[in-house]
N, C-alpha and C positions, 0 to 999 in steps of 0.2 A: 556775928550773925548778920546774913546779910536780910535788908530789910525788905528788899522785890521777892517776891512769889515767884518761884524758877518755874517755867512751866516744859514739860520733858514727855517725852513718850509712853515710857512704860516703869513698870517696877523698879526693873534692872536700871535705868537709868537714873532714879532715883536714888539707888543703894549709894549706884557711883558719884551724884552730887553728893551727898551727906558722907561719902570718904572723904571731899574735897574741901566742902567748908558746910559751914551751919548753917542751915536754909531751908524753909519748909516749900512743896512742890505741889503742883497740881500734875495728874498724869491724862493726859490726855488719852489712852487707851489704844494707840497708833494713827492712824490713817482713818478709823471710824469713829473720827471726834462730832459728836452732836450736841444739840442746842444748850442741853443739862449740862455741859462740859464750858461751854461757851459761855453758859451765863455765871459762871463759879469764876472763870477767869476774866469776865469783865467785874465781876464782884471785888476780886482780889485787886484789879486793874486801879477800877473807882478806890479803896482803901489804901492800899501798900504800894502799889507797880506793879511790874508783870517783867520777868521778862523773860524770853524765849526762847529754850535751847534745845535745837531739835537734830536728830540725824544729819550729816553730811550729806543724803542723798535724797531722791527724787521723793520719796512719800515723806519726807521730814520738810522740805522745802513745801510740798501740797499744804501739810498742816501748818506753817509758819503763814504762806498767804493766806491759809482760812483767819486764822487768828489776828495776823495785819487787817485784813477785811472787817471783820466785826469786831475787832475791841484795837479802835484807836488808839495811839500814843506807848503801846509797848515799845520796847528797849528788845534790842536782840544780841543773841552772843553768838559766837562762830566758831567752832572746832573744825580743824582743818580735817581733813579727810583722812591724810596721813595718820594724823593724830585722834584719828577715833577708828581705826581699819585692825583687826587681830585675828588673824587667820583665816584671811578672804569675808569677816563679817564689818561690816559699817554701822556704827551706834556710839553714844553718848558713853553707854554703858561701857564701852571699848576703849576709853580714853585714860588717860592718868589721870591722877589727884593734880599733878601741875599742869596738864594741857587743859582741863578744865577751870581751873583758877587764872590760866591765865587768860581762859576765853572769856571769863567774868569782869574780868579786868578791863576788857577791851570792849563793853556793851555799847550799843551804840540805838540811839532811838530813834522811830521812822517819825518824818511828818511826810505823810502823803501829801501830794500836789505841789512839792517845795521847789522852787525853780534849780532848775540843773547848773552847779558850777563848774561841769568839766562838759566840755560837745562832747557829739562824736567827731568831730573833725579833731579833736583833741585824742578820742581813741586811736583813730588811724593814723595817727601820727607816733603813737606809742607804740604801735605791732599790738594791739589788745585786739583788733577784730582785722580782717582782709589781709593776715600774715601767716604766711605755715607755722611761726610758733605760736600763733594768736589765744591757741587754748592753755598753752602752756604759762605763759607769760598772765594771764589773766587770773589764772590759780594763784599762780606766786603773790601778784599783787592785790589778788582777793585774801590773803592769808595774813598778807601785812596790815591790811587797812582792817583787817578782823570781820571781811565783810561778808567771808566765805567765796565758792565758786560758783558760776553760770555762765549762761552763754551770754554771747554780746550785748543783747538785747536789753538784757534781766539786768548783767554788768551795769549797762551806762543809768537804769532807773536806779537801781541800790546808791552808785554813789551820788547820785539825785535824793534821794529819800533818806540816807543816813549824812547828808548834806558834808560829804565828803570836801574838804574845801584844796585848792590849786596845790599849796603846799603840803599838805600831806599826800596829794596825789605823786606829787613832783618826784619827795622825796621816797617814794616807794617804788618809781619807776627808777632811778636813778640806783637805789639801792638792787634791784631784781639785775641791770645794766652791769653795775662790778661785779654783779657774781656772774655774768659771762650767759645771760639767759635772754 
C-alpha cells in the first residue's frame, strides 16, 4: 500500500492506478479542478502526502501547477508520453500496470524557490535548448530524470524545483549521447 494519496484526473485513471498498486486517489475531475478539490488534497497533503500524476499533456501539466501552487511540498510522478499514448489518446488511464509503478518509483518532490543546480549555460551546452534536436533530446532526458517533458523554459525550473543535482543530470545526458540522440 502505498501510503501518499495519488492524485489523478479522472475515474479512468484511477481504475488504472489501483491495476497498478494499492493506493487510494483523489480525482481531481480534469482541468475544472476547484477550491473543494484543493482543499481535500491539501487535507490529504497535511496527513499522508500527496502525490501527483497527471496526463502527459498540456491540461494535466495546467492541473499539476494549480496543485504545485496551492498545496506545497507535493511529490510528482511522470509517465512519459510514450508510455501513457494508445491510439492517438494521452492519459494515465493509457499506461501499463509497469509504466505506472515505475513512474511511482521515480517521485520526486518540488521545493519551490530552490536554487538551480544546473544554468542554462549548462542547457546550451547539452543541445536541451538553441539545438535542432533540442526538443527531442529534452524528452529523452525528461523521461530519464522522471521529470517528464516541456519546453526549455519549464525544463531548466523542474530541474531547479525537483533539485535535480549535476550527477544525475550528467549521467542522463551521457546516457541519451550512446544511444546516438
Amino acid at each position: 500500500m502505498i501510503k501518499e494519496v495519488i492524485v489523478v484526473e479522472g475515474r479512468d485513471d484511477t481504475v488504472a492506478i489501483r491495476r497498478a498498486v494499492q493506493a487510494d486517489t483523489i480525482e481531481t475531475g480534469g482541468s475544472a479542478i476547484n477550491q473543494r478539490i484543493l482543499k481535500r488534497i491539501a487535507l490529504a497533503q497535511e496527513r499522508r502526502g500527496v502525490i501527483v500524476l497527471t496526463d502527459p499533456d498540456h491540461a494535466g501539466e495546467r492541473i499539476r501547477k494549480i496543485i504545485a501552487n496551492k498545496v506545497p511540498g507535493c511529490k510528482h510522478a511522470f509517465i512519459p508520453e510514450a508510455d501513457a499514448t494508445r491510439k492517438g489518446d494521452i492519459g494515465v488511464e493509457n499506461a501499463s500496470p509497469e509504466a505506472i509503478r515505475h513512474a511511482l518509483a521515480r517521485v520526486h518532490t518540488s521545493y519551490e524557490g530552490a536554487p538551480s543546480l544546473i544554468d542554462w549555460e549548462d542547457l546550451i551546452a547539452a543541445g536541451l535548448i538553441v539545438h535542432p534536436q533540442a526538443a527531442a533530446r529534452r524528452m529523452e532526458i525528461g523521461n530519464l530524470l522522471g521529470i517528464g517533458y516541456c519546453n526549455g523554459k519549464q525544463f531548466h525550473k523542474r530541474l531547479s524545483v525537483f533539485q535535480i543535482t549535476r550527477e544525475e543530470f550528467s549521467e542522463a545526458l551521457s546516457q541519451i549521447e550512446r544511444e546516438g540522440l
